[in-house]
Steps between C-alpha positions, in 0.01 A plus 500: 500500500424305776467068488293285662615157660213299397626213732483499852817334677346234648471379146805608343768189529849518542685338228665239517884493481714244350694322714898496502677218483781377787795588283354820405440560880846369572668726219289800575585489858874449433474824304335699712743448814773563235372861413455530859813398669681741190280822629278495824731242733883648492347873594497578857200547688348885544594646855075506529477127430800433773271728749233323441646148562661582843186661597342211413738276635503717819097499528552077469738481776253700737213265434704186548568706890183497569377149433 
């Protein structure tokens, strides 16, 4: 069975969200770079990644020869 959307989304409204306070920010923040400095920061970058960077780096270097 198929639904109809009644409402177009020019009048649909987002809602709005409550807003977080400073410590909560602060806290939340703290957290976060916690969980990630335990798991994504002390693994070593993927060979792909590395290629990419010194081609990147490499690509950079040419356009700064040419100015």
């Amino acid at each position: 069975m198929k639904q109809e959307v009644s409402a177009s989304r020019e009048t649909v409204q987002d809602p709005v969200l409550p807003a977080i306070c400073v410590e909560a920010q602060h806290r939340l923040g703290r957290t976060l770079r916690s969980l990630y400095e335990r798991t994504v920061d002390g693994q070593p970058i993927p060979l792909d990644q590395v290629d990419l960077l010194l081609r990147l780096r490499h690509r950079e270097r040419e356009m700064q020869r040419q100015r």
